[in-house]
ChimeraX commands (.cxc) that place a marker at each C-alpha (Angstrom):
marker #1 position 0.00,0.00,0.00 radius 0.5
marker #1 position 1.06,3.98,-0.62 radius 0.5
marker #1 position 0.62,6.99,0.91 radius 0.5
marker #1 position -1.26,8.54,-1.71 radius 0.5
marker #1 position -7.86,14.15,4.69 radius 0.5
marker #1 position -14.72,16.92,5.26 radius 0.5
marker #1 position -15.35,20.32,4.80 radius 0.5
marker #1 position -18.23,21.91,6.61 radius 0.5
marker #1 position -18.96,25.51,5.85 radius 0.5
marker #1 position -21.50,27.67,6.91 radius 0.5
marker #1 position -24.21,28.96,4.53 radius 0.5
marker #1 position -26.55,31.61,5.02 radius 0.5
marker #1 position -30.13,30.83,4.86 radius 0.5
marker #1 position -31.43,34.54,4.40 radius 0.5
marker #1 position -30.65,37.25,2.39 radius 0.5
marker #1 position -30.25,41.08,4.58 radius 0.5
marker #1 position -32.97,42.99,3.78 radius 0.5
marker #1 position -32.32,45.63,1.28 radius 0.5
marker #1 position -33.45,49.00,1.10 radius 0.5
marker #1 position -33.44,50.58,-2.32 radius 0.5
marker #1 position -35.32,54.07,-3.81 radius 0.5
marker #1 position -38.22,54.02,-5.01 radius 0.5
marker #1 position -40.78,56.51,-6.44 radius 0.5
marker #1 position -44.36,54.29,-5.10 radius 0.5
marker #1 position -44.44,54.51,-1.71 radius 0.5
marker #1 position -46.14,50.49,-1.59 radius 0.5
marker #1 position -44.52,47.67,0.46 radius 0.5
marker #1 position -43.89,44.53,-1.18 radius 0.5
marker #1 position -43.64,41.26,0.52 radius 0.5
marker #1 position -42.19,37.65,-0.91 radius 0.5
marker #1 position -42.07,36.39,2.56 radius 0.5
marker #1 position -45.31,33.64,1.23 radius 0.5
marker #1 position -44.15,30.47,0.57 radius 0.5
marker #1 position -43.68,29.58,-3.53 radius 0.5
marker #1 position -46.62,26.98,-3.42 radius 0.5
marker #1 position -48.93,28.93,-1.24 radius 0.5
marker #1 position -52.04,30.34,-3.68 radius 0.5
marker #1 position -50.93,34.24,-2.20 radius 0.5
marker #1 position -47.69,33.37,-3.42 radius 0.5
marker #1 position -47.65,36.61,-5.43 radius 0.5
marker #1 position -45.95,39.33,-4.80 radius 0.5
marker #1 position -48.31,41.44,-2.15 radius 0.5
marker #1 position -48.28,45.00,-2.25 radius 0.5
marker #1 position -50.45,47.64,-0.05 radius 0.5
marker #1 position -49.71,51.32,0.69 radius 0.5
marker #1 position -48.21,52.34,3.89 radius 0.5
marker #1 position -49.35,55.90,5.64 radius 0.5
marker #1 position -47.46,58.85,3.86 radius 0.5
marker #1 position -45.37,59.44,7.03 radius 0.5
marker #1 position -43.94,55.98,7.41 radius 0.5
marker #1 position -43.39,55.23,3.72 radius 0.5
marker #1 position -41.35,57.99,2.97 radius 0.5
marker #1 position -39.69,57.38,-0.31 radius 0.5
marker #1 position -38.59,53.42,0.00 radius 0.5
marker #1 position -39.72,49.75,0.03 radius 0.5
marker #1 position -38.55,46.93,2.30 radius 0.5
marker #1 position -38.40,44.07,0.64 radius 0.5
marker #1 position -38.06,41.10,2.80 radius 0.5
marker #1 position -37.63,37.67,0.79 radius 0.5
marker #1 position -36.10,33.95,1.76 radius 0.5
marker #1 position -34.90,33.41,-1.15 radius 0.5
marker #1 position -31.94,30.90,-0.55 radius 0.5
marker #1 position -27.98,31.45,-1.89 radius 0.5
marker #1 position -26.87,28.24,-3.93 radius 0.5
marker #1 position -25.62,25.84,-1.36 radius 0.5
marker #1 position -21.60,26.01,-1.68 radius 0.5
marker #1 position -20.55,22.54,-3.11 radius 0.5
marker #1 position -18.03,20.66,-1.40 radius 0.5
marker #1 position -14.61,20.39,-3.55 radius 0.5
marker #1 position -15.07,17.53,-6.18 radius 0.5
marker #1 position -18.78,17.63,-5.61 radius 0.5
marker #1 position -20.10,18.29,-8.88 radius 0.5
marker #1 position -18.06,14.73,-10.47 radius 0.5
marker #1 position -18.99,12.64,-7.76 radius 0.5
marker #1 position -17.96,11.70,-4.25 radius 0.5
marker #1 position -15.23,9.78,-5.51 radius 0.5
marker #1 position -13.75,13.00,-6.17 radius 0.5
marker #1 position -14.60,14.26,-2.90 radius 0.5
marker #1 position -12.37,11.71,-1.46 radius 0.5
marker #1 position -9.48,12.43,-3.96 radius 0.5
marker #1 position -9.51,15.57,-3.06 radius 0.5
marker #1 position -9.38,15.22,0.72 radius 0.5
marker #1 position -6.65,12.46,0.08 radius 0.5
marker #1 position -4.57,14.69,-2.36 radius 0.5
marker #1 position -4.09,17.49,0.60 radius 0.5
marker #1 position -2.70,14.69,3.00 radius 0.5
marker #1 position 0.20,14.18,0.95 radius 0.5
marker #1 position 3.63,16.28,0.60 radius 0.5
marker #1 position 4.37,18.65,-2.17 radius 0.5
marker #1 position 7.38,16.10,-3.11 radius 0.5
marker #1 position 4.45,13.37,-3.56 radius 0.5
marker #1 position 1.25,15.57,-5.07 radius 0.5
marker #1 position 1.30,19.03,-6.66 radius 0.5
marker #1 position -2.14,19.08,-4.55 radius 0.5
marker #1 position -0.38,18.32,-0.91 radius 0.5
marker #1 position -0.06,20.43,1.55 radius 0.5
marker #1 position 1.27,18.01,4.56 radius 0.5
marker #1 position 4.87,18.86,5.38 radius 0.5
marker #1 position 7.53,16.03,5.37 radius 0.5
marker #1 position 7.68,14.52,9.10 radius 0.5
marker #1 position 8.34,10.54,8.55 radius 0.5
marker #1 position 10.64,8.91,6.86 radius 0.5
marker #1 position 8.41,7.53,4.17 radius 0.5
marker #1 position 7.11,11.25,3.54 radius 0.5
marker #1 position 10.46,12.10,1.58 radius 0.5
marker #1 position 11.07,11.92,-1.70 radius 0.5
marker #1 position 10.99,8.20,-2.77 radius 0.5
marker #1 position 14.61,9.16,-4.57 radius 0.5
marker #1 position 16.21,9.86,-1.36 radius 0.5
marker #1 position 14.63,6.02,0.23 radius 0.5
marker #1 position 17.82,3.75,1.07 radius 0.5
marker #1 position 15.05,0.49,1.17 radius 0.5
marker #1 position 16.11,-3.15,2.25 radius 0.5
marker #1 position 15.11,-6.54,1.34 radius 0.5
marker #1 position 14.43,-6.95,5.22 radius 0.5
marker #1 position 12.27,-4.20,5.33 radius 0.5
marker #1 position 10.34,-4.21,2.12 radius 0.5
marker #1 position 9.52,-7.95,2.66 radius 0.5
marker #1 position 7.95,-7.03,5.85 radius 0.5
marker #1 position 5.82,-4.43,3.85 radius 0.5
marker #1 position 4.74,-7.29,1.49 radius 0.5
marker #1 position 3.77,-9.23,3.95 radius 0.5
marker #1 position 1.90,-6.60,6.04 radius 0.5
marker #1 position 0.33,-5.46,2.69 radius 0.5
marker #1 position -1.31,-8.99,2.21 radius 0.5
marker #1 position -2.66,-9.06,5.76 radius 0.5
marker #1 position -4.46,-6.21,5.00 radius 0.5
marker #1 position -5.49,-7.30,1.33 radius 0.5
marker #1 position -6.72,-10.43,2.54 radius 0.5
marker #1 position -8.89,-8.76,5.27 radius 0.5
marker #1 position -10.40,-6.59,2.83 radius 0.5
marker #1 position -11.29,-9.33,0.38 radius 0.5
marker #1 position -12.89,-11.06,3.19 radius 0.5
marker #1 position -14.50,-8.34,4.51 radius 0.5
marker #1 position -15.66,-8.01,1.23 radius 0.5
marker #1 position -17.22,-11.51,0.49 radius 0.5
marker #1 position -18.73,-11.83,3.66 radius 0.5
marker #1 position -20.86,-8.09,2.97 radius 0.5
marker #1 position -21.48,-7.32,6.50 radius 0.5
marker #1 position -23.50,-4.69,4.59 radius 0.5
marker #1 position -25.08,-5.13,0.90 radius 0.5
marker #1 position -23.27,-2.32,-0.24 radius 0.5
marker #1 position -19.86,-3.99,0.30 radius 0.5
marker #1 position -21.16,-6.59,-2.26 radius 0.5
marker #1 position -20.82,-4.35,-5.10 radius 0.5
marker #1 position -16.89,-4.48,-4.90 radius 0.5
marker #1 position -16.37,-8.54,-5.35 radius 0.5
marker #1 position -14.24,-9.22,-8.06 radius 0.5
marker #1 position -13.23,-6.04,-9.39 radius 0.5
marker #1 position -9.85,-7.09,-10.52 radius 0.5
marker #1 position -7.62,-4.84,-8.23 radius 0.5
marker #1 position -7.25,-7.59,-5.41 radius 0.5
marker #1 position -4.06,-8.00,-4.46 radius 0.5
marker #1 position -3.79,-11.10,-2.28 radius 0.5
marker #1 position -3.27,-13.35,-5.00 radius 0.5
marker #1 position -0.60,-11.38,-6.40 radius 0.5
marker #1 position 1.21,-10.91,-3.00 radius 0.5
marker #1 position 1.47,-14.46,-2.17 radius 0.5
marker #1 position 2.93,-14.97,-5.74 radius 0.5
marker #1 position 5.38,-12.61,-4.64 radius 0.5
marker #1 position 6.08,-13.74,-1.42 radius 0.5
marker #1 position 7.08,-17.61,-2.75 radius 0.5
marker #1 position 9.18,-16.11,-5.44 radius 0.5
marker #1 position 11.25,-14.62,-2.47 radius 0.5
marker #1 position 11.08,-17.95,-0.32 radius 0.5
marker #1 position 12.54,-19.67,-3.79 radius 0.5
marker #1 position 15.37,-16.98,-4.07 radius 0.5
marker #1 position 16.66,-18.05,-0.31 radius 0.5
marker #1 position 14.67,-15.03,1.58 radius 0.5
marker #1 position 12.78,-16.43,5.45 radius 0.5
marker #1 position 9.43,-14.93,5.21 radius 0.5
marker #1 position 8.70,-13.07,8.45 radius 0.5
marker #1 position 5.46,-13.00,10.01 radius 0.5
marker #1 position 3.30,-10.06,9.96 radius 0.5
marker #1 position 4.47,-7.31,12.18 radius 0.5
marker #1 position 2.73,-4.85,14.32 radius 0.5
marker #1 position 1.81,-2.07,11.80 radius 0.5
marker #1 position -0.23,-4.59,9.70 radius 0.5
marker #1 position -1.63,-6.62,12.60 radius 0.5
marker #1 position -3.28,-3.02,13.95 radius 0.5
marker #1 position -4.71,-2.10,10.72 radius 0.5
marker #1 position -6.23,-5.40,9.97 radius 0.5
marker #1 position -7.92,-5.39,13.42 radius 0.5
marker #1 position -9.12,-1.98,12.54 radius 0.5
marker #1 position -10.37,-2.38,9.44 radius 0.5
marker #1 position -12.41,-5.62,11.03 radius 0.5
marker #1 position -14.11,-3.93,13.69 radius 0.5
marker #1 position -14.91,-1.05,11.57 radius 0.5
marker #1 position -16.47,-2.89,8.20 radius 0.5
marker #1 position -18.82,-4.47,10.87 radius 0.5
marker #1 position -20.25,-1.40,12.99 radius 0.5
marker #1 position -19.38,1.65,10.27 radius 0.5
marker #1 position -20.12,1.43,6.21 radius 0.5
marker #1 position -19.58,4.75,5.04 radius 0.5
marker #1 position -15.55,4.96,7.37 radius 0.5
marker #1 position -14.49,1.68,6.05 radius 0.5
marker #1 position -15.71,2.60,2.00 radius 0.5
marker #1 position -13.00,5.29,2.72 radius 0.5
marker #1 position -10.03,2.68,3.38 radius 0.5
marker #1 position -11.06,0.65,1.11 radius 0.5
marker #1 position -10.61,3.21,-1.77 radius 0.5
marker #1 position -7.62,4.92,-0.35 radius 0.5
marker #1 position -6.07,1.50,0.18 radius 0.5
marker #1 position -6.93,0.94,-3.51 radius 0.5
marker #1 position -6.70,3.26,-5.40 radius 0.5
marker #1 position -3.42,4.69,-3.39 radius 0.5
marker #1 position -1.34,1.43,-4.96 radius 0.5
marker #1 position -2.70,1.88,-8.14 radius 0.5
marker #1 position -0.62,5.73,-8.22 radius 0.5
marker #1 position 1.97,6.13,-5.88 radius 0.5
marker #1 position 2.36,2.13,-5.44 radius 0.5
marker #1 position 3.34,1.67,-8.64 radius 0.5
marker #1 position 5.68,4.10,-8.58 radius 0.5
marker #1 position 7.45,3.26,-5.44 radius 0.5
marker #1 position 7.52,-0.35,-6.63 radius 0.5
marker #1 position 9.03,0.56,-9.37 radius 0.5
marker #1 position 11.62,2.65,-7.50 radius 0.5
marker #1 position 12.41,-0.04,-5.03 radius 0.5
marker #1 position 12.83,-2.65,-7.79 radius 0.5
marker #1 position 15.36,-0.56,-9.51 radius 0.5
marker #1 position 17.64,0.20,-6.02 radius 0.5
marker #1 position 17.51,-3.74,-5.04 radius 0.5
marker #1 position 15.78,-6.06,-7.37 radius 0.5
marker #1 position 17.84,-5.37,-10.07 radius 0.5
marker #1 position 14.02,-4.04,-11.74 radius 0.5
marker #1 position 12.51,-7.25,-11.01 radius 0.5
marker #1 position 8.77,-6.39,-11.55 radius 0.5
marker #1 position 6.87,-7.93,-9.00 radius 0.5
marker #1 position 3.42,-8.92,-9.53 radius 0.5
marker #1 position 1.83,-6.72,-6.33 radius 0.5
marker #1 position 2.31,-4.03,-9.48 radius 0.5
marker #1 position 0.50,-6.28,-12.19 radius 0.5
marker #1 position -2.86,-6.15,-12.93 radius 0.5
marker #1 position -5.19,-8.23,-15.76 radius 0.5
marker #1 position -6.83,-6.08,-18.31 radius 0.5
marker #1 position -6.43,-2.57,-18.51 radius 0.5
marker #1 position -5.66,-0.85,-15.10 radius 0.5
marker #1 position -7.77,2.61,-15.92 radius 0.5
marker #1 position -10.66,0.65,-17.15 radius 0.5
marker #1 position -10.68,-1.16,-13.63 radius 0.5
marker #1 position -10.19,1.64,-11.68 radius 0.5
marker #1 position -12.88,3.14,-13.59 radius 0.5
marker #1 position -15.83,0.93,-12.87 radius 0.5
marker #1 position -14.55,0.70,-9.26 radius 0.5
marker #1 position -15.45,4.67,-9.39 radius 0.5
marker #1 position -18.85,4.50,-10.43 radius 0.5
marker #1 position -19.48,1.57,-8.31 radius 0.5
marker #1 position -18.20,4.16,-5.63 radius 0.5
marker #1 position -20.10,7.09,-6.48 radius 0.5
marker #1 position -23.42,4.55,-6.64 radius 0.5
marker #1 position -23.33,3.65,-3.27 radius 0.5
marker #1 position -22.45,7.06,-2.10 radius 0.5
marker #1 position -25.50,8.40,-3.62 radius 0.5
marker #1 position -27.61,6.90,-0.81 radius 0.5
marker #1 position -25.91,8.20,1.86 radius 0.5
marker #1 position -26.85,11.20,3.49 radius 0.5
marker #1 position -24.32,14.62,3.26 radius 0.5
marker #1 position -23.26,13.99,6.92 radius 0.5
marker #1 position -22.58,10.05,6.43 radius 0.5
marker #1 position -20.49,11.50,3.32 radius 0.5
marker #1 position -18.75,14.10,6.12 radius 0.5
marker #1 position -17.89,11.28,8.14 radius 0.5
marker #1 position -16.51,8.93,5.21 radius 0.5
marker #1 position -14.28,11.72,4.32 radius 0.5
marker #1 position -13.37,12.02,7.93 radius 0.5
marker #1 position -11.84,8.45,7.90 radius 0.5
marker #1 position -9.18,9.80,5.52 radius 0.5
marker #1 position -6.72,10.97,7.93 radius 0.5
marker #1 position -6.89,7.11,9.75 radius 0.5
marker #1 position -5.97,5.81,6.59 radius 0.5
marker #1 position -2.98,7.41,6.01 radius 0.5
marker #1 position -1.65,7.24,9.45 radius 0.5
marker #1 position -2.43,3.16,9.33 radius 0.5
marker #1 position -0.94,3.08,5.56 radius 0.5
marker #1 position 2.28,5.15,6.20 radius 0.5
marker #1 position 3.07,2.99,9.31 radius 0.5
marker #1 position 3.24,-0.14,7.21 radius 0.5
marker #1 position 5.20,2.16,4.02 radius 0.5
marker #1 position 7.51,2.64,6.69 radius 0.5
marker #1 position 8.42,-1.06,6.91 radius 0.5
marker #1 position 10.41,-0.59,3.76 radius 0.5
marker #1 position 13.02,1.64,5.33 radius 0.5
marker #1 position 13.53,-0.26,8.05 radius 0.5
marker link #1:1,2 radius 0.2
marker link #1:2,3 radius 0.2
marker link #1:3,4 radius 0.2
marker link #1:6,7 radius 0.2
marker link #1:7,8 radius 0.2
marker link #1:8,9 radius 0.2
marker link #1:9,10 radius 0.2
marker link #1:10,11 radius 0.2
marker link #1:11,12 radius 0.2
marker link #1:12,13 radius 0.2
marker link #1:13,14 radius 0.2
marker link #1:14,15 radius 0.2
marker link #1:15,16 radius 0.2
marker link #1:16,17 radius 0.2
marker link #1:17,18 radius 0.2
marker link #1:18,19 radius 0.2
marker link #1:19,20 radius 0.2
marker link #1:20,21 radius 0.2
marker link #1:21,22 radius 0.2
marker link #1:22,23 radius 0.2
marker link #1:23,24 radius 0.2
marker link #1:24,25 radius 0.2
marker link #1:25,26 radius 0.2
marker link #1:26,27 radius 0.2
marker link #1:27,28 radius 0.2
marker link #1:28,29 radius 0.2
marker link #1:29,30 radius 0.2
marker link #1:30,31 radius 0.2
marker link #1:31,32 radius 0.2
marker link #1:32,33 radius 0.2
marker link #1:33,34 radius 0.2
marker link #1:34,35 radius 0.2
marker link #1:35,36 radius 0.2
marker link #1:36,37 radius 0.2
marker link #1:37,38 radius 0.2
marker link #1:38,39 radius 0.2
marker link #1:39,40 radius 0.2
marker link #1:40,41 radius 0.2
marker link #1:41,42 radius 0.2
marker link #1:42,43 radius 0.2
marker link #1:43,44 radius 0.2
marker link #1:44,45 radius 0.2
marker link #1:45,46 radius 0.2
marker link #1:46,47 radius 0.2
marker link #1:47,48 radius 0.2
marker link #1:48,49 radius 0.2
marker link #1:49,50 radius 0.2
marker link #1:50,51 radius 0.2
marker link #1:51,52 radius 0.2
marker link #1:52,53 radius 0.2
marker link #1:53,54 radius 0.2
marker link #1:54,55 radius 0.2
marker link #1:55,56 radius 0.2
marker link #1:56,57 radius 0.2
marker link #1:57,58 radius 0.2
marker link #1:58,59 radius 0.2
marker link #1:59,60 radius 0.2
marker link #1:60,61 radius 0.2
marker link #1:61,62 radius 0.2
marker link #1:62,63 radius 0.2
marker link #1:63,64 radius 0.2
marker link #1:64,65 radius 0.2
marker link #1:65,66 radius 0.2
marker link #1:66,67 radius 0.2
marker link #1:67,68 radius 0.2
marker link #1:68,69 radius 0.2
marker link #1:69,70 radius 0.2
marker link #1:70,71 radius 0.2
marker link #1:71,72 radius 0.2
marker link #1:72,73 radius 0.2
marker link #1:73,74 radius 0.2
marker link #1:74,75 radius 0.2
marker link #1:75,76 radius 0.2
marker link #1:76,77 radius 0.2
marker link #1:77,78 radius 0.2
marker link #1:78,79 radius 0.2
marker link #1:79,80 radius 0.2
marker link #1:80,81 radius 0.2
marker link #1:81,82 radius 0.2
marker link #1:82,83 radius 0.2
marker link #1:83,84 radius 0.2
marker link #1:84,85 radius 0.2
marker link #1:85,86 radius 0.2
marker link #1:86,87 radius 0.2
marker link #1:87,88 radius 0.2
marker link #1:88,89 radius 0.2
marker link #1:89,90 radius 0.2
marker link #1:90,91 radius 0.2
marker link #1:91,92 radius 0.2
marker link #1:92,93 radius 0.2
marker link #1:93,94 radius 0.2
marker link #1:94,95 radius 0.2
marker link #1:95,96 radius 0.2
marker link #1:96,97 radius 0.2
marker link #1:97,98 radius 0.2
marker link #1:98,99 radius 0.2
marker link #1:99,100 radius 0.2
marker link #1:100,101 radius 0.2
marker link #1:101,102 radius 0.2
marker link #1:102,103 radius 0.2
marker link #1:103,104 radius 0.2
marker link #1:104,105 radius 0.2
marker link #1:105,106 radius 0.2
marker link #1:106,107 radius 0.2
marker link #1:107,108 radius 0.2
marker link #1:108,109 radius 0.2
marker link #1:109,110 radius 0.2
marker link #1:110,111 radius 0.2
marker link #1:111,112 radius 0.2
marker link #1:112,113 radius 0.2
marker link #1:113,114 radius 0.2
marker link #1:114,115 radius 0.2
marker link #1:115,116 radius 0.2
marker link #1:116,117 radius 0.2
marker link #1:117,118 radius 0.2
marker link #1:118,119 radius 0.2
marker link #1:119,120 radius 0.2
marker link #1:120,121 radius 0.2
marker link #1:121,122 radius 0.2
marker link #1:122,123 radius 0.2
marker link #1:123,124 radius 0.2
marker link #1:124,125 radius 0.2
marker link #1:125,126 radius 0.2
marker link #1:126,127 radius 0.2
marker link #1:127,128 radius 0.2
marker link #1:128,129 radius 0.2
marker link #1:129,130 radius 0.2
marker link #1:130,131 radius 0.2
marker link #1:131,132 radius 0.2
marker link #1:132,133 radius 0.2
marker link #1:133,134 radius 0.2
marker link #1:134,135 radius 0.2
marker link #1:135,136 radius 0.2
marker link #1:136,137 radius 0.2
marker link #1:137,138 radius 0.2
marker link #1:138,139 radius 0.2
marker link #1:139,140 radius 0.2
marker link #1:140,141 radius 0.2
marker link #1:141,142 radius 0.2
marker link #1:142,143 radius 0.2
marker link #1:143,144 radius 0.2
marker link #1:144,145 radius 0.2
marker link #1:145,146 radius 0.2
marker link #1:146,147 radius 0.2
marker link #1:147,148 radius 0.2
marker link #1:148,149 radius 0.2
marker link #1:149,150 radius 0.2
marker link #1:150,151 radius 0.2
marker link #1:151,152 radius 0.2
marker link #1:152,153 radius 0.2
marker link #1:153,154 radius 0.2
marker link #1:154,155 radius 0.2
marker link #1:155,156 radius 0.2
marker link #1:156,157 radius 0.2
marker link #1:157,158 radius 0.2
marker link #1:158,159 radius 0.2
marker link #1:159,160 radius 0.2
marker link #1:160,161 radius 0.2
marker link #1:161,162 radius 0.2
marker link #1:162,163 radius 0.2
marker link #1:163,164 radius 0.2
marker link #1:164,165 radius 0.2
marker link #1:165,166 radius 0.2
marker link #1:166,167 radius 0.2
marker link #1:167,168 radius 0.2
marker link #1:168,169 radius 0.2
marker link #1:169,170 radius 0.2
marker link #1:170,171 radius 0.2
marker link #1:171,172 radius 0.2
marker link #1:172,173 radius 0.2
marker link #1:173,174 radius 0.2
marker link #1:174,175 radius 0.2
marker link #1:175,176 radius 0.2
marker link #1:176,177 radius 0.2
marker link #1:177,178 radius 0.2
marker link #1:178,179 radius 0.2
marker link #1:179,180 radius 0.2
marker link #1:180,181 radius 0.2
marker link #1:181,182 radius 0.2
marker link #1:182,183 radius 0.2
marker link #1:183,184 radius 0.2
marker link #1:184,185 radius 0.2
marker link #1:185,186 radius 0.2
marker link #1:186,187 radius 0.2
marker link #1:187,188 radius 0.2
marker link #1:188,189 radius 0.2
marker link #1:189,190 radius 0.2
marker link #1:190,191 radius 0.2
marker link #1:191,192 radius 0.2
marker link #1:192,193 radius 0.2
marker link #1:193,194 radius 0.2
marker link #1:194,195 radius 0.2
marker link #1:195,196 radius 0.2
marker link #1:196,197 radius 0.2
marker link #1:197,198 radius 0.2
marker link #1:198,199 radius 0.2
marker link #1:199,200 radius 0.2
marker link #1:200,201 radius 0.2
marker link #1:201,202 radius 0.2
marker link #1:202,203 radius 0.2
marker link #1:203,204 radius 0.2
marker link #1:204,205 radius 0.2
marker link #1:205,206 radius 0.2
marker link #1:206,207 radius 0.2
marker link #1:207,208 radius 0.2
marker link #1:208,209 radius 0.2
marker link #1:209,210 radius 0.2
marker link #1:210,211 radius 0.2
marker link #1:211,212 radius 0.2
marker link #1:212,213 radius 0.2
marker link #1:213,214 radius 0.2
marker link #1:214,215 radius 0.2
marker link #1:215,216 radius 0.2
marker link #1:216,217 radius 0.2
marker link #1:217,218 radius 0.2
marker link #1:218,219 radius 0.2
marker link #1:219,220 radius 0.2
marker link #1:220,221 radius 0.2
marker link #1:221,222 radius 0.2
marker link #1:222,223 radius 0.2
marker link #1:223,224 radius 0.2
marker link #1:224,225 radius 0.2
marker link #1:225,226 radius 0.2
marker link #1:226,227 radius 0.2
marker link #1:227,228 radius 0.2
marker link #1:228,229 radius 0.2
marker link #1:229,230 radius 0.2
marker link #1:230,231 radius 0.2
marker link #1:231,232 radius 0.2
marker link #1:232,233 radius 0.2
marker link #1:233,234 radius 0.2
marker link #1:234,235 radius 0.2
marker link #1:235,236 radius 0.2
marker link #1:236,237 radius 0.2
marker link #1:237,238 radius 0.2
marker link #1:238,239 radius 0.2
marker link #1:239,240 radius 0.2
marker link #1:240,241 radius 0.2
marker link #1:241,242 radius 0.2
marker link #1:242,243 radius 0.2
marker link #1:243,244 radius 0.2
marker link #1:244,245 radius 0.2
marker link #1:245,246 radius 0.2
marker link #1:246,247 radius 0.2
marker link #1:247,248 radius 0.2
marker link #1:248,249 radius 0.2
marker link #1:249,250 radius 0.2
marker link #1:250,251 radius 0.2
marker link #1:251,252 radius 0.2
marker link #1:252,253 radius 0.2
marker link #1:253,254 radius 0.2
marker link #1:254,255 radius 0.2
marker link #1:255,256 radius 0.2
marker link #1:256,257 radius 0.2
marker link #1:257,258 radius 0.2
marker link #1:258,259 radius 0.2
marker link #1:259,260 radius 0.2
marker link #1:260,261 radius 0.2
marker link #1:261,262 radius 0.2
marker link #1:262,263 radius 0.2
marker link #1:263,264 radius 0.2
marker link #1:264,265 radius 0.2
marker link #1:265,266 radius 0.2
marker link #1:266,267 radius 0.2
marker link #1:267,268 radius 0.2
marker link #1:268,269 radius 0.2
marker link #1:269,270 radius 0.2
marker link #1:270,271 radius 0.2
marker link #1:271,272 radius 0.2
marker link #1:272,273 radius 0.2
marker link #1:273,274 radius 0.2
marker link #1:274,275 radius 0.2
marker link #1:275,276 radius 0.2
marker link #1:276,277 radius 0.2
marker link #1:277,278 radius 0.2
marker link #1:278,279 radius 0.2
marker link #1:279,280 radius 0.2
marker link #1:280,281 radius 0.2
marker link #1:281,282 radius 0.2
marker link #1:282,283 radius 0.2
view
């Protein structure tokens, strides 16, 4: 897995009232509802004395509701944006996080070891095969929709895995980092839909970018560019990604703006739980 967080704002219901010129000395009212029969425009003349030379107008109309970033594509792109700020300027031209851990830098300036990345291969299937299962059990219905979508990765890892075990390499068992997350991810696809839809896409759609690219990187400083198969996929990797999207944006479109909030919310947790096992490869 790779590092690749809901906005609330406040919007104003009413309009001020505004007080403009006006030559007829006749108040007019849209404070009726649209639907209501009186819904037109009411107008009566005030006393000479009070109406002077103006008109209140009082109205409810509403301002366009401010749309969250990504909105208007879909809350897929919601959660790319939210994911996009929690990276580093060195890893998004969207991040704002500044560099803290290890695995924030630069993946050019990594010094990786075949220690340390197999424990990230091995902590990365833990958590793959926790999602598939998760996934093929469907707790909720919802988590149905994302069986067999051709980015699973266990398959791939344990390919991986027994291609080191053939080369000489002990297999270690999983460590703490991917231990915790698994657990996590557990309790939280049984009790929480709309926080665990956000791991699963980070988790996802994360090694499908950045992944690739620090596999790549990795492979070239000590695999001698050996392409594993964690970076393989069958049939065309945007198509995939693609329908995984609008399976995405279909389930979000029953959930209610603050179960969106709190998916988005989740972000954060993912990165923290992903960067702790990234960090396996420079250790």
């Amino acid at each position: 897995m790779a590092s690749l967080t809901p906005f609330s704002q406040p919007h104003p219901l009413f309009k001020r009232s505004n007080f403009i010129p006006s030559p007829s000395p006749r108040f007019s009212s849209s404070f009726i509802p649209k639907d209501s029969p009186y819904s037109k425009t009411q107008s009566f003349k005030l006393p000479r004395m009070a109406a002077r030379n103006y008109v209140v107008s009082a109205t409810t109309a509403e301002k366009p509701w401010k749309r969250y970033p990504g909105e208007a594509k879909g809350f897929v792109e919601e959660m790319r944006f939210v994911a996009m700020k929690l990276h580093t300027r060195d890893q998004a031209k969207e991040g704002e996080k500044e560099v803290k851990q290890p695995e924030e830098r630069a993946v050019r300036q990594w010094e990786p070891s075949i220690d340390g990345y197999l424990k990230f291969l091995v902590d990365s299937k833990l958590v793959y095969d926790t999602l598939e299962g998760i996934i093929d059990k469907a707790a909720f219905p919802s988590y149905a929709e994302f069986r067999n979508t051709g980015l699973e990765r266990s398959e791939s890892l344990a390919k991986d895995l027994q291609w080191f075990k053939e080369q000489g390499y002990a297999i270690p068992e999983p460590s703490s980092p991917g231990v915790t997350y698994a657990k996590y991810l557990k309790e939280l696809s049984e009790k929480d839909p709309q926080a665990f839809i956000c791991h699963f896409y980070n988790i996802y759609f994360a090694h499908s970018a950045g992944g690739r690219m620090i596999g790549k990187k990795v492979a070239e400083k000590i695999l001698d560019n050996k392409e594993l198969e964690y970076y393989k996929w069958d049939g065309d990797l945007s198509q995939l990604l693609q329908n995984v999207r609008n399976k995405l944006n279909k389930v979000a479109e029953c959930w209610t703006r603050d179960e969106k909030n709190h998916c988005l919310e989740e972000t954060e947790k993912s990165f923290k739980h992903s960067g702790e096992i990234l960090r396996l490869i420079l250790s």
